[in-house]
N, C-alpha and C positions, 0 to 999 in steps of 0.2 A: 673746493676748486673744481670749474669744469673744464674742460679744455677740448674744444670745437677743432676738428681737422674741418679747413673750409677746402673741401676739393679744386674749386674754382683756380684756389691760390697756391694750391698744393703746400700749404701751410697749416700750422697749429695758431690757433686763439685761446690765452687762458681769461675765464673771467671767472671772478671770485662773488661765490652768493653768497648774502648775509641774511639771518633774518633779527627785525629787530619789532620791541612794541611799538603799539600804534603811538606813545607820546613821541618818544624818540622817533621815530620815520618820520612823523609830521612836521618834527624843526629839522630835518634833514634836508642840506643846502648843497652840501660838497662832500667829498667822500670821508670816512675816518684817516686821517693821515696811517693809524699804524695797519688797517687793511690796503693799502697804496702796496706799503711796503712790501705785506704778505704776494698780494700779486705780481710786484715789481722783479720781488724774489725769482719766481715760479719762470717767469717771462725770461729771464735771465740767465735761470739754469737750462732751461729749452734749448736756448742760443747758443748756450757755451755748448751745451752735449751735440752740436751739428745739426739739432731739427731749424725746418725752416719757418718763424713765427710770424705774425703779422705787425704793421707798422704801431698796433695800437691793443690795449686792454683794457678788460673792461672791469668793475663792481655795480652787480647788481644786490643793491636792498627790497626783499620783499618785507609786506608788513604782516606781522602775525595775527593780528585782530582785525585782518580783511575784512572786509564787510560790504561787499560789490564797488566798491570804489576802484580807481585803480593802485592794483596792489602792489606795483613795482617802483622804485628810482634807478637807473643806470646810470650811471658816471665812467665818460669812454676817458682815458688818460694814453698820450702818446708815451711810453717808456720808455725812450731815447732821451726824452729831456726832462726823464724823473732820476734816471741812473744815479748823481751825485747824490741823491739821497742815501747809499746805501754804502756810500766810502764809511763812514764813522762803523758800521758793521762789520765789515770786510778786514780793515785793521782790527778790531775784536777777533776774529778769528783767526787772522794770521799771529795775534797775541796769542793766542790756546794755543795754534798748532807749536810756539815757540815753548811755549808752559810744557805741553806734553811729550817733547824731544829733549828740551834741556833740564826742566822741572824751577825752572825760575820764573818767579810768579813776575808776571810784566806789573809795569806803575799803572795805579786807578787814575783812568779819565773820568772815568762814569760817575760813579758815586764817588760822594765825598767822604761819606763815614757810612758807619753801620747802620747808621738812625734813618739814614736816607728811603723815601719809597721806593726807589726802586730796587735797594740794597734787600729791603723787609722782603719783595718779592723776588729776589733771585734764588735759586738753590744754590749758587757755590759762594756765595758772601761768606759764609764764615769764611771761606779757605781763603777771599782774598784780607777781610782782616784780621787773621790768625795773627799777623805779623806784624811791628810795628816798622815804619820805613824809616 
């Protein structure tokens, strides 16, 4: 992440750099949804902590395998009207903070079982199916 003070605006801009290989840059159309996120994040917490951000962010893709061409994609997204993407997260975490106060494991939305890819990449899956519900 960068994040540009634009004096003009006396604001913060974060923009999120990626780099990717030259196949993947070349079919690159739109941004990866889960770097949105990662930016949408950043942009959010800015706001909540009282700095003042700008109406929009950005992700930029450089390509690795430059080659005098041009080596960049940007993809500018207004934040405002990406927000609801980040509700299904936010309850995730107000679920921890309730886990780590009362020690009751909240019910899976997420995965359905252990089998699941995303269960395979989480670190605390076993703790959520320790248990049978």
């Amino acid at each position: 992440l960068v994040t540009l003070y634009l004096d003009s605006l006396q604001a913060y801009y974060p923009i999120e750099l990626k780099s990717m290989n030259p196949e993947d840059w070349k079919n690159l159309v739109r941004p990866v949804p889960d770097h949105i996120l990662q930016v949408l994040f950043y942009w959010r917490l800015l706001k909540e902590a009282g700095y003042s951000v700008v109406d929009q962010i950005s992700i930029v893709y450089v390509n690795k395998g430059y080659v005098f061409k041009l080596p960049y994609k940007e993809f500018v997204i207004k934040p405002e009207e990406q927000l609801h993407r980040l509700e299904l997260y936010d309850d995730e975490a107000r679920a921890l903070k309730q886990y780590r106060l009362t020690g009751a494991i909240p019910p899976r939305t997420f995965c359905g079982s252990p089998a699941c890819a995303d269960a395979k990449a989480c670190h605390v899956a076993n703790v959520c199916f320790r248990y049978e519900e």
